[in-house]
C-alpha positions in Angstrom: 66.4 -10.4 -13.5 63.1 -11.5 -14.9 59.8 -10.0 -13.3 58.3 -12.3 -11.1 55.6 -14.4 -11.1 53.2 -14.5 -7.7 51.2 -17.5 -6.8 48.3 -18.4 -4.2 45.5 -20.5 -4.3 41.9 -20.3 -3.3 41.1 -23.4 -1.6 37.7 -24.2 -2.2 35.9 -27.8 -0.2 37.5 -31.0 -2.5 38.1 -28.7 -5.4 36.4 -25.9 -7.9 35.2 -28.3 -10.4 31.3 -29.1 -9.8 31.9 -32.7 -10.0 35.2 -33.0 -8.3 33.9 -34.6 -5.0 32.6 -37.9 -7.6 36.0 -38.5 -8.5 37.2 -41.9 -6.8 40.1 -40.6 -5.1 38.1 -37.2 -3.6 38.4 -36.6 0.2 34.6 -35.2 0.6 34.5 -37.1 4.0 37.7 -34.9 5.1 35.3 -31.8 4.5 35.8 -30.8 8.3 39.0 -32.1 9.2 41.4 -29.3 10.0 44.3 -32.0 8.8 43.0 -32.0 5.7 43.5 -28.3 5.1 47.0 -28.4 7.1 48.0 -30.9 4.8 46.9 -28.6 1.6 48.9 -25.9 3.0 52.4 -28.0 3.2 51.5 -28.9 -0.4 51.5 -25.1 -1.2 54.2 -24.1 1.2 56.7 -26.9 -0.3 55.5 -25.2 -3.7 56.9 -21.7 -2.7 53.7 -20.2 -3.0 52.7 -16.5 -1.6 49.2 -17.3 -0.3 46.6 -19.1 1.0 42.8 -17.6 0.4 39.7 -18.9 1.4 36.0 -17.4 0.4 33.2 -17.3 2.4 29.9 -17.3 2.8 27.5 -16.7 5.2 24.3 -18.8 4.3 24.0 -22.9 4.0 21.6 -23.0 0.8 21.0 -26.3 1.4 18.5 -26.7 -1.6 19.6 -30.3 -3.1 21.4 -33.3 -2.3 24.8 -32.2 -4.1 25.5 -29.1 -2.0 28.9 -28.7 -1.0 29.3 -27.4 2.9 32.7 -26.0 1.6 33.0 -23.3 4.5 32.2 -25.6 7.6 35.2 -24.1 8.7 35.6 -20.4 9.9 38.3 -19.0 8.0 39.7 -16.8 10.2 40.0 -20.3 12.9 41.2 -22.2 9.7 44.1 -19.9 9.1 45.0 -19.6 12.3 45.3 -23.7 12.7 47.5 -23.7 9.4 49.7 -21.3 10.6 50.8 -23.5 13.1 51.9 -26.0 10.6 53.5 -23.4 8.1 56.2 -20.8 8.3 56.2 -18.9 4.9 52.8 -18.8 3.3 50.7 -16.1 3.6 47.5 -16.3 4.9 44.4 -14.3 3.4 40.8 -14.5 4.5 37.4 -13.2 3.5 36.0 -10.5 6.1 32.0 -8.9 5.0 32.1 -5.3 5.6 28.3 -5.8 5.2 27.9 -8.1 7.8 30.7 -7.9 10.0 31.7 -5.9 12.9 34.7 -4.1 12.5 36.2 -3.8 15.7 35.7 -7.6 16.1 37.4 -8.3 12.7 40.3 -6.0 13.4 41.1 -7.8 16.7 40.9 -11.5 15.1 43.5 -10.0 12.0 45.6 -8.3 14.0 45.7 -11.6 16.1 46.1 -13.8 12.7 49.0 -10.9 11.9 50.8 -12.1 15.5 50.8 -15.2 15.0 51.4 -16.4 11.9 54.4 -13.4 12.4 52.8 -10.7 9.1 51.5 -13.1 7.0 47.9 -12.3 7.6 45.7 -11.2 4.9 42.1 -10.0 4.2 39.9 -10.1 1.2 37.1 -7.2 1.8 33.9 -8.7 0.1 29.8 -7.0 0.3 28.6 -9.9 0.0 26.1 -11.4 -2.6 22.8 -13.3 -1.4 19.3 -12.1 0.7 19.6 -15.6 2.3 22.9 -14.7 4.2 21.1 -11.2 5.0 18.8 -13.4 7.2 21.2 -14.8 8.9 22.5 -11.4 10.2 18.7 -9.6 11.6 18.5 -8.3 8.0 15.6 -9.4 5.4 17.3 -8.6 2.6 20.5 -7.7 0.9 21.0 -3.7 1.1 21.4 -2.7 -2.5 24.4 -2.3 -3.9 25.3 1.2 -3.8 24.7 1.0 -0.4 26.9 -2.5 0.5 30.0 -0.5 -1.1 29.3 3.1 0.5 29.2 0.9 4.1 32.5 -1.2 2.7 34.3 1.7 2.3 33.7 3.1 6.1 34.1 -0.7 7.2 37.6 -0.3 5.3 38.8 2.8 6.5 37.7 2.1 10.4 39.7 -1.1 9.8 43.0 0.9 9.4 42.4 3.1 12.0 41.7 0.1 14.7 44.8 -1.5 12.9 46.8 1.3 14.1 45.4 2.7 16.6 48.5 1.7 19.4 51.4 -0.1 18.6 53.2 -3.0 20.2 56.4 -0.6 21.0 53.8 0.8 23.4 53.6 -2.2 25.2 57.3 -1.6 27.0 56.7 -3.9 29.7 59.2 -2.0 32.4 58.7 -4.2 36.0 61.7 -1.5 37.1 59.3 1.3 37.0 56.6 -0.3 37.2 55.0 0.0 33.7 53.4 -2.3 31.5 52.0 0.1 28.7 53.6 3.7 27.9 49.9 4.8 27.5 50.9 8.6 26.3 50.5 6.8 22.3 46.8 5.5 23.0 44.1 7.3 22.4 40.4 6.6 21.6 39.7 6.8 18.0 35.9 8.1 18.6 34.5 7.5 15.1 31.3 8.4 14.6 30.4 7.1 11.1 27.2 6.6 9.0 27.1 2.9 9.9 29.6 2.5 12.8 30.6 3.9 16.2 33.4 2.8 17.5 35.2 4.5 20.5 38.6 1.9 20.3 41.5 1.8 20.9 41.0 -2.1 19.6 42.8 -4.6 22.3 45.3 -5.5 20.0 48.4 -3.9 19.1 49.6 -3.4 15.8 52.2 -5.6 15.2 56.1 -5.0 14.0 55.0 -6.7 11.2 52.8 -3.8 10.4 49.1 -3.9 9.1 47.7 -7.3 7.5 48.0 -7.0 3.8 44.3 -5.5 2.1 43.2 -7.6 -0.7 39.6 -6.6 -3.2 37.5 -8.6 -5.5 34.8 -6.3 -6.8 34.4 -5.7 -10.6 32.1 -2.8 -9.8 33.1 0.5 -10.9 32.1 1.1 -6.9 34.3 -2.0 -6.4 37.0 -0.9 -8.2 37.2 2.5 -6.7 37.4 1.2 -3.4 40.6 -1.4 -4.3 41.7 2.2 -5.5 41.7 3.8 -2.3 42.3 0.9 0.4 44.1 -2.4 -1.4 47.2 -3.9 -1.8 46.0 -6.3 -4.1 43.4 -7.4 -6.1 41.7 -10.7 -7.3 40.1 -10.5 -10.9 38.1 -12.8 -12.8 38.9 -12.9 -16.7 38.5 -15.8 -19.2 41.1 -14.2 -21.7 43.6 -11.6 -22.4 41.4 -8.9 -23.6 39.2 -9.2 -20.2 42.2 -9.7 -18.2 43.5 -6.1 -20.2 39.8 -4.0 -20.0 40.0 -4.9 -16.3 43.6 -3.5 -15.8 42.8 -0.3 -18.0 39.6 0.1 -15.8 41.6 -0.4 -12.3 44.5 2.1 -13.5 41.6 4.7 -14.5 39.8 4.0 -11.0 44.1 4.6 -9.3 44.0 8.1 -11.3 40.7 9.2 -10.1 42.1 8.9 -6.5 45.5 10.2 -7.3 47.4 7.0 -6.0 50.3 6.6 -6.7 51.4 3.4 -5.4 50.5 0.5 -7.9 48.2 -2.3 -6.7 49.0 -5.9 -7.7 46.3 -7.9 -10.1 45.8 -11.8 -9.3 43.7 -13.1 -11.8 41.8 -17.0 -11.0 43.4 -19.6 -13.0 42.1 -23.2 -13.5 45.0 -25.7 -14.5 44.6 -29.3 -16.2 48.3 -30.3 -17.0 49.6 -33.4 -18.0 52.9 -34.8 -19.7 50.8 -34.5 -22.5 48.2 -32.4 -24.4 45.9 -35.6 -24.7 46.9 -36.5 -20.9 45.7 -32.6 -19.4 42.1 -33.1 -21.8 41.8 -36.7 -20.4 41.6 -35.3 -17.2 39.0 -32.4 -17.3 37.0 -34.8 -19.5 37.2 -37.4 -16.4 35.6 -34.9 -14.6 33.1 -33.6 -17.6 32.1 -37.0 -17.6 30.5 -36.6 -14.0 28.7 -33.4 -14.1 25.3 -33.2 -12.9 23.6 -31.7 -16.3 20.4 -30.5 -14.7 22.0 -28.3 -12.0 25.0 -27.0 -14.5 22.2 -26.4 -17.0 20.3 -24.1 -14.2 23.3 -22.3 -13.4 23.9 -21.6 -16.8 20.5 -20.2 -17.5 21.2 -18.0 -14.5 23.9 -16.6 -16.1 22.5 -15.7 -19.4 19.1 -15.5 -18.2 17.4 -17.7 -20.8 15.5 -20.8 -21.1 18.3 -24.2 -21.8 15.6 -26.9 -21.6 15.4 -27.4 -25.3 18.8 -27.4 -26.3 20.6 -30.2 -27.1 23.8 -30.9 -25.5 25.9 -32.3 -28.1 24.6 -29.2 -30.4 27.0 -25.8 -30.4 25.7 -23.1 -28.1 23.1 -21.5 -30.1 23.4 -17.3 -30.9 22.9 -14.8 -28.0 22.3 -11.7 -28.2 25.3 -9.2 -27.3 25.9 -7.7 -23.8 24.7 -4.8 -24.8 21.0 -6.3 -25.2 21.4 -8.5 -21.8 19.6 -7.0 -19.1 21.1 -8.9 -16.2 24.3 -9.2 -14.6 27.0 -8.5 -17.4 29.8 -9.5 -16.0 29.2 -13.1 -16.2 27.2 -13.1 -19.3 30.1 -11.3 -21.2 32.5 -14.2 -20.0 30.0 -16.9 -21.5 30.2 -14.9 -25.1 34.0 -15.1 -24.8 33.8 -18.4 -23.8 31.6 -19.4 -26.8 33.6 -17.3 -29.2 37.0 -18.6 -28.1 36.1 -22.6 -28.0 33.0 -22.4 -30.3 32.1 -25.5 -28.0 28.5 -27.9 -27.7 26.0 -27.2 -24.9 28.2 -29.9 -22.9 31.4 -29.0 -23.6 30.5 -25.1 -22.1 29.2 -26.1 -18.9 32.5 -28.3 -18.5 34.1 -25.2 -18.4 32.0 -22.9 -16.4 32.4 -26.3 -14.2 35.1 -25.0 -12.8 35.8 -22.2 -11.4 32.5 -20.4 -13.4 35.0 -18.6 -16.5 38.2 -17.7 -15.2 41.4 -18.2 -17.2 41.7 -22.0 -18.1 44.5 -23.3 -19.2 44.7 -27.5 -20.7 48.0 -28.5 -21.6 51.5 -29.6 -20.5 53.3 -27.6 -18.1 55.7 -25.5 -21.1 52.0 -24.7 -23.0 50.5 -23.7 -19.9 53.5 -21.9 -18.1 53.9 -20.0 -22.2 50.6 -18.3 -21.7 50.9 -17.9 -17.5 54.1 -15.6 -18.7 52.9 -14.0 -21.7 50.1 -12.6 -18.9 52.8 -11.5 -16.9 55.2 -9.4 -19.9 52.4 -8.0 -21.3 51.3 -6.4 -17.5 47.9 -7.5 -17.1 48.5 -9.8 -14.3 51.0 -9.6 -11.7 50.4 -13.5 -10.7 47.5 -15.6 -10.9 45.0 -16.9 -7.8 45.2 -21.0 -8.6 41.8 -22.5 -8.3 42.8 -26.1 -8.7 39.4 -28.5 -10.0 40.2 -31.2 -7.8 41.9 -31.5 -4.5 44.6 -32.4 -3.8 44.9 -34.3 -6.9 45.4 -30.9 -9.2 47.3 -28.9 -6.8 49.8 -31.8 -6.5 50.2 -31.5 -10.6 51.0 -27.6 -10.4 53.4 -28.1 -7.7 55.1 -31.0 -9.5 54.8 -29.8 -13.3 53.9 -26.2 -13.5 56.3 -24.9 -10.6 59.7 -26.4 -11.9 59.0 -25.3 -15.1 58.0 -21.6 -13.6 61.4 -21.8 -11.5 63.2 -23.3 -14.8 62.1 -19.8 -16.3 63.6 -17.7 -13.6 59.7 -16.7 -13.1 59.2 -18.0 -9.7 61.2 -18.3 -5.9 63.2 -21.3 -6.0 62.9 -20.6 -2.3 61.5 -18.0 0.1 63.8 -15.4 0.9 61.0 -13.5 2.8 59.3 -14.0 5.4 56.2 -11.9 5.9 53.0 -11.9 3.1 54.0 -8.0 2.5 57.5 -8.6 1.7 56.2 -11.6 -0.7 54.4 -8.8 -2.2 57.3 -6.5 -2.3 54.6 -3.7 -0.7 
């Protein structure tokens, strides 16, 4: 049997592409519906897919007119309203271990994990931005040495309030007169750098076991601590030789820990597909075509930290200097050399593609051209899977499930249907 492919999606407001709420058809007004993201879910759930994931963040930057409110709803309350109206897909959210309290979190995961019946996820994040430090008595971001070292106590408490009684202890016994067998439950009684908590937490682990740990840091702090506490991982890579440097430097950070147990890699793919090659282009450049320049041209001087206003747009990207000269964040500047020297595109044509989804693997085609490079991913073992970040919704999803799934499932690469039932037996953990 073939290896197999996983898929889940990261829904993000009307879609990842900057311009997708312009689009004719786009649902902006549907922003905070709950039916709205109910109705995405059946989409991926009639697409066999392993997960739902939403971001999050903790801040309204409400600097302009074209600010998407994308997380007006509370993940953790969205999941829980799709799980109602799904019975396969698993369920992932974003929890801060910078912000959030961990006792509180435990209790609203362990409650995702009982009812959606284990297919509760989390995705641990430090978050990113001094204005969401203000909105939690802070006046700044800690640095971030210190968001990781705090992570990884938030992480480990986690477990331990995960399973700190189980459900077996709740027996329940009107005969005798008992409705816990509380010999199993003890206080936990950590006593942390950043947290004491006495526990046990309210909730009982589930038969389902812990909710599944997910990671997104590139960080060599970040990827130490997907070494010692996830399941899984979500990776950002614009081609094959960032997708393989990022594997190499995740099996380094397993060794340094001595784990054994592998850790799954979900890269973020964007998709245009169409029954043709001119049909996929026709539809990024739809969206191209509605790109506000001025903000995608301040983004991109953010990432490469360098004055734009005199370039030209229909010109190529003139000559920066390598990432070993940049100064700033590298990580996002060494994606927009890639992206340069792999499209050698104009001024326009890059910010069409850090549009969407800001460099991660994006793939323009029909669904065989598409589904040729998803697999050749998958043989050569730098992704287990990819984390679809569709530009518009639900128009884009609604073409991977159509095009790019059958011809997945054609390939014996993907579920034809679900023959488990819980987000860690999707997983195979």
């Amino acid at each position: 049997m073939k290896k197999q492919m996983h898929v889940g999606i990261l829904i993000y407001g009307v879609g990842h592409h900057l311009a997708a709420w312009k689009m004719p058809d786009s649902q902006i007004e549907r922003l905070g519906d709950i039916s709205y993201y109910q109705q995405l879910a059946k989409t991926c759930e009639r697409g066999k897919f392993d997960t739902i994931f939403f971001a999050d963040n903790q801040a309204l930057n409400a600097t302009h007119d074209q600010v998407m409110p994308a997380m007006w709803l509370d993940p953790i309350v969205n999941l829980s309203a799709i799980s109602q109206v799904t019975e396969h897909i698993g369920l992932v959210s974003t929890i801060s271990g910078t912000f959030m309290n961990p006792y509180l979190s435990a209790r609203q995961m362990l409650s995702l994990q009982h009812i959606s019946k284990g297919r509760a996820g989390w995705n641990l994040v430090t978050s990113m931005t001094d204005e969401e430090a203000m909105n939690h008595s802070m006046n700044n971001l800690p640095n971030h040495a210190d968001r990781y070292k705090k992570a990884r106590e938030f992480g480990q408490l986690m477990n331990q309030l995960f399973t700190s009684w189980s459900e077996d202890d709740f027996i329940c016994d009107k005969q005798n007169e008992q409705i816990i067998d509380h010999k199993n439950i003890r206080p936990i009684n950590h006593e942390g750098e950043h947290f004491n908590v006495r526990g046990p937490l309210s909730t009982p682990n589930s038969k389902y076991g812990k909710p599944v740990a997910m990671q997104a840091g590139a960080s060599d702090q970040g990827l130490k601590l997907a070494a010692e506490q996830a399941d899984a991982v979500y990776s950002v890579s614009w081609n094959k030789k960032q997708a393989k440097r990022y594997r190499d430097r995740l099996d380094d950070a397993i060794s340094s820990v001595n784990r054994t147990r592998p850790i799954k890699v979900f890269p973020g793919l964007v998709t245009y597909v169409g029954h043709t090659i001119e049909e996929a282009y026709d539809k990024k450049q739809q969206l191209d075509d509605l790109l506000d320049i001025e903000s995608s041209l301040k983004m991109l001087e953010f990432f490469i930290q360098q004055d734009t206003s005199q370039w030209n747009l229909d010109d190529k990207v003139p000559e920066l200097p390598p990432v070993e000269e940049f100064t700033g964040p590298k990580g996002r500047y060494e994606t927009v050399l890639e992206i340069i020297k792999d499209k050698d595109p104009t001024v326009k044509e890059l910010l069409g593609y850090l549009a969407a989804g800001g460099g991660h693997l994006t793939l323009i085609g029909t669904p065989k051209t598409i589904v040729d490079e998803m697999e050749q991913w998958l043989n050569e073992g730098i992704a287990d899977g990819f984390n679809l970040m569709p530009p518009t919704l639900p128009n884009s999803l609604d073409d991977f499930v159509e095009m790019i799934i059958p011809e997945l499932q054609s390939r014996g690469l993907f579920r034809e249907d679900y023959d488990t039932k819980t987000l860690r037996e999707h997983f195979g953990i």
